[in-house]
Each structure stands twice: as C-alpha cells, then as structure tokens.
N, C-alpha and C positions, 0 to 999 in steps of 0.2 A: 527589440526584444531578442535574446537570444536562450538557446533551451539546450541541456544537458543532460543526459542520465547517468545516474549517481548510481555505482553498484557497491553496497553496502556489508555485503558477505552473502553466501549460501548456506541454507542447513537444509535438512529432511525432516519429513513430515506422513507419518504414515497414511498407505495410498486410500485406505479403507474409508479412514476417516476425510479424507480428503472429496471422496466422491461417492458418501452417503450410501443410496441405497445400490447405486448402480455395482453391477458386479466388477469384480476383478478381472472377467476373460475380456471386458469389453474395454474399461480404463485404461489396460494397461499398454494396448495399442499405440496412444498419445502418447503417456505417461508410464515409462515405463518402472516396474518396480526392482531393487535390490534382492536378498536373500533375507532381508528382515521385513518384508512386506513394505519398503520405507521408497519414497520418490524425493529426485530433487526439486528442490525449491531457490528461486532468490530471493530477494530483498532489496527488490531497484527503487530507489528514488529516482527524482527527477528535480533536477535544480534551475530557476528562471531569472535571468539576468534581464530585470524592466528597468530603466534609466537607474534613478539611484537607489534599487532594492535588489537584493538575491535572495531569493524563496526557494528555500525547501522543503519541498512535500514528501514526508515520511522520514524515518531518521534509521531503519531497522532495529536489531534486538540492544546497539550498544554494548559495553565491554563491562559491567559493573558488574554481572551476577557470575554465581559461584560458579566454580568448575563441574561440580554437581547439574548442576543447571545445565549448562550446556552441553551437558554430556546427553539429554533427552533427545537432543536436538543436530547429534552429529555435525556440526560445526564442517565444513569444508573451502578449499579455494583459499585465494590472495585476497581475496576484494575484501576493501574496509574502505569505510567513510572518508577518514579523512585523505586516503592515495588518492582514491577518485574526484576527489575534491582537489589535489594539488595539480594530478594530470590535466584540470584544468584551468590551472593558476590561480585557486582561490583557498581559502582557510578558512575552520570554523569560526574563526571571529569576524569573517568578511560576513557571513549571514546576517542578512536585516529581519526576516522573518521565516518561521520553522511552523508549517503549517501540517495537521494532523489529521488525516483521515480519519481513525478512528483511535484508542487508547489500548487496544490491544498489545501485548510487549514486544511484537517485532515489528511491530508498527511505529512504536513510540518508544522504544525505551533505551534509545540513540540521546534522548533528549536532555538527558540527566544523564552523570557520571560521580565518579566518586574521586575524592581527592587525595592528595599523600596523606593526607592524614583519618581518610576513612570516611567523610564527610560528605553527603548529597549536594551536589553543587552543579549549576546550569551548565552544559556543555555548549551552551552558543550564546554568551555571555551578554554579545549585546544586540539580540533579537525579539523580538514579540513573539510569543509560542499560540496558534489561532487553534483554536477549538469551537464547540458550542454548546449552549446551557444546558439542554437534554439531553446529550450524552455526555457530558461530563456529569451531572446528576446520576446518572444510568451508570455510569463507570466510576462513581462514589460510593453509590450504594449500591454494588454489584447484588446480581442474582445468583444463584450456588451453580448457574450451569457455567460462567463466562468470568467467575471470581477467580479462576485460575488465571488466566489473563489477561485480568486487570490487576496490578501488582501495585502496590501502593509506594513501592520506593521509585517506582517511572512517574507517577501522575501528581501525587500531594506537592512534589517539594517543585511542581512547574507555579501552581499558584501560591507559595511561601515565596517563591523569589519575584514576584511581581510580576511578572513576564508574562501571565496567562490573559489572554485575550479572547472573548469569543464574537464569531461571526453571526451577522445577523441579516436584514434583508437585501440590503445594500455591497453586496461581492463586492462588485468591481470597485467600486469608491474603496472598500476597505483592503480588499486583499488582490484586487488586479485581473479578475477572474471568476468565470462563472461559478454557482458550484450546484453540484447536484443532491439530493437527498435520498439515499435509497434505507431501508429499514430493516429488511430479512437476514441480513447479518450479525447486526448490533443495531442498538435504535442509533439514528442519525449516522449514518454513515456518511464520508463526504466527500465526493468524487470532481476534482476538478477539470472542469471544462476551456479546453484554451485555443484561442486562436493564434495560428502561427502560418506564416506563410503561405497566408491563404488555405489554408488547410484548419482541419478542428480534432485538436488531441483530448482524449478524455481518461484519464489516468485514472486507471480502473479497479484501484488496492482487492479489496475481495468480496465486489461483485464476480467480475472474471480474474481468478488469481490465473489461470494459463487458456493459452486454447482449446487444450481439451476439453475445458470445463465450458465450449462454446453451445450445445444442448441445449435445451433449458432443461430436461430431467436432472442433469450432471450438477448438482448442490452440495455444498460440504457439508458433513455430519456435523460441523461448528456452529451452521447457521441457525439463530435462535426462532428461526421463523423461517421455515424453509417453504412452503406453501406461500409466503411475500414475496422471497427470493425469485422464484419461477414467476409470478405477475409481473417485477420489477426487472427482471431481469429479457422477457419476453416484449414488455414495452421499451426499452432500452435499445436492443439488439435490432426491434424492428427500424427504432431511429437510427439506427449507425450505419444499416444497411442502403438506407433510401438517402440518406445525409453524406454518406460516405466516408465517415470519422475512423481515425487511426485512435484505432485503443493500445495504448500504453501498460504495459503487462508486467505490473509489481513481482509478481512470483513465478513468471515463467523462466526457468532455467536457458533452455535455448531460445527465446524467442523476446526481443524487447518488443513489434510495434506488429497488431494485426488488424485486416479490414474483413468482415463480414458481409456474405451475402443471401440472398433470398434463396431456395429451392424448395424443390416437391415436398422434399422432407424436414421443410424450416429451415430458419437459420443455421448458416454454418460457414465456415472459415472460408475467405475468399483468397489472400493469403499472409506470409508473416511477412517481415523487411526488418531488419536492423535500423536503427533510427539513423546513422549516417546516409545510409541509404535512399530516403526519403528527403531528411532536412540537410539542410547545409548551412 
C-alpha cells in the first residue's frame, strides 16, 4: 500500500461560523482571521494505492459551478486535483474507486463535471463512487438547514451514471478499510480508518476540520447536531490519544497530519507533522 495526499484547492470560510459559539478573541489564536472575518481552509484528499486499486477519498468543490459560486468562497492558491494527481504520476481515469465522506459540495463535488457541451458527466469515468444509504437518503431529501450544501447537480447524476455504490458492514472486503460513523455533522458521516506503516491514519473530513477545532467545545455552526459532535468527537479523541493515531486534516490550511494528547485540561494537540514527515 502506498498513501498520498491529494491537495485539491483552498477557499475561506467564515471564522464565526466555523467555531460556533466560541468567541473570536479565542479562535483566532489557531486560526487566524482576514479583514472579512474569513479564515483559510483546504481541501486535502488523500489518495491510496492497494495492489490493483487507487481510492480517493474526497474530491473537493470541483470546477463546474458558476463564477458566482465561487466567489462566496474566495477561491485561492495552485492546488487542483488533477496537478496533484499528476505530481504523482497518476490521472483521473487511473481511479478505481472515489470514496465520499459526506455529499456536502466541497466534499464531493470534484465528482461530477461538466462537458463541452454543458453536460453532467462523471469525472473519474472508470471508478465506483462509495457512499451510503442513510446519507445518501439524508442528502436526497435534504433539510432546509444543510439544503444549501447538498446541491443536486454534485450527487443525482453520480447514481444516473451507475457508478453509485454504497457501503455497508463489510469495509474491508469492500473498500479496503475501516470506516467510522460519526453523526453530529451530517447523518452518517464516514471517516476512514487506515493502517499504514504500522501506524493508524484516520482521515478526519469534518469531525476535526483543523486543530484548532481539537476542544471539544470548538464545533462548527454547520454542525446539525452539535451536542452529538461534542459526545463523538470526545470519544474519538479520547481514542487517538491512548491509540496514538495520526489524524489526517481535510481543511487545515497549515497543517496535513496531527497526534493528540491527554491533559489537565483534556484533550489537546500533541503535535502537527507534514505527512512526508511521518510516512515514506
């Protein structure tokens, strides 16, 4: 096996909403803010080369929506899918399987593109796209607080082209790796769990989108269940601490891979490492 992270582009994301109730003099320490109240964010995948499969998990926002659109979203940086795919000699049509955390659109809406001619069409043509039933339910028949991002031109046209696959109790047999369920964000959230190197990665999309958000108070105002977030996120943390697991950091701008430790004051950051650093 060999493991990758894929950086997919940067945008911002206001810090408010980002770190719910907690205030600004305290957030901003980690994270700091712009002059529009806005912090950076990324959009790292992670790509896994297992004998004859390459799995990527997460795709970011993709290029299909309007300029409009991404103007919310302050768009910055080089980093795109398919460079960091090439830096390391692979193409989106190498992808065997495109595995999705959740269906939120910078999560998933890499997945789908559109073609010369205007046209929804699969961007990793010859992959299985791994979901599962209850949020994909949940992200069909969205609720008015999370209907903004779930967009229906990222999610519909993955099960029109066949490609839509969901997971079920059997991980590894099916997709090579653990997976975890957490709920306070979106229902079924799915966080994978990997053994690498003797080592255990857990790619953490947005249970912990950075370290700052290592707390448990620190919950994003996105979360549709934030009182789950804090249970789930507190049983989690306490396992990565005693386990020693490198969490894999979807949206931390500086920071790809962090370890967690116990103190007086609970959990908290033990430290960060760039994933060259760690894996080889």
């Amino acid at each position: 096996m060999k493991i990758y992270p894929i950086e997919t582009g940067n945008f911002k994301l206001d810090g408010g909403a980002m770190f719910g109730v907690v205030p600004k003099t305290i957030w901003q320490k980690t994270n700091p803010a712009d002059q529009n109240n806005l912090i950076d964010m990324s959009m790292r995948s992670i790509l896994i080369e297992d004998e004859n499969r390459l799995i990527l998990v997460d795709t970011g926002l993709g290029n299909k929506q309007s300029d409009k659109f991404y103007s919310y979203y302050y768009l910055f940086g080089d980093f795109s899918l398919d460079t960091s795919l090439e830096k390391h000699g692979f193409h989106r049509d190498d992808i065997t399987d495109v595995f999705l955390t959740h269906l939120h659109f910078d999560h998933c809406g890499g997945v789908i593109e559109r073609n010369q001619n205007g046209v929804l069409v699969p961007a990793f043509k010859n992959a299985k796209v791994w979901s599962n039933d209850k949020h994909w339910k949940w992200a069909t028949e969205p609720n008015p607080r999370e209907k903004a991002s779930f967009l229906s031109e990222n999610i519909l046209p993955i099960q029109e082209s066949g490609q839509l696959e969901f997971i079920h109790s059997n991980y590894k047999e099916q997709i090579g790796f653990d997976v975890l369920f957490v709920d306070g964000h979106t229902e079924k959230q799915m966080l994978p769990k990997i053994s690498y190197q003797g080592k255990t990665i857990v790619f953490m999309a947005d249970l912990l989108p950075t370290v700052g958000h290592i707390p448990l108070p620190y919950v994003m105002g996105y979360d549709t269940r934030p009182l789950l977030t804090l249970k789930e996120k507190s049983a989690f943390l306490n396992l990565a601490a005693d386990q020693d697991f490198y969490l894999f950091l979807e949206h931390d701008a500086q920071h790809e891979l962090c370890t967690v430790k116990h103190t007086e004051k609970g959990i908290r950051l033990k430290e960060t490492y760039s994933f060259k650093g760690i894996f080889n």
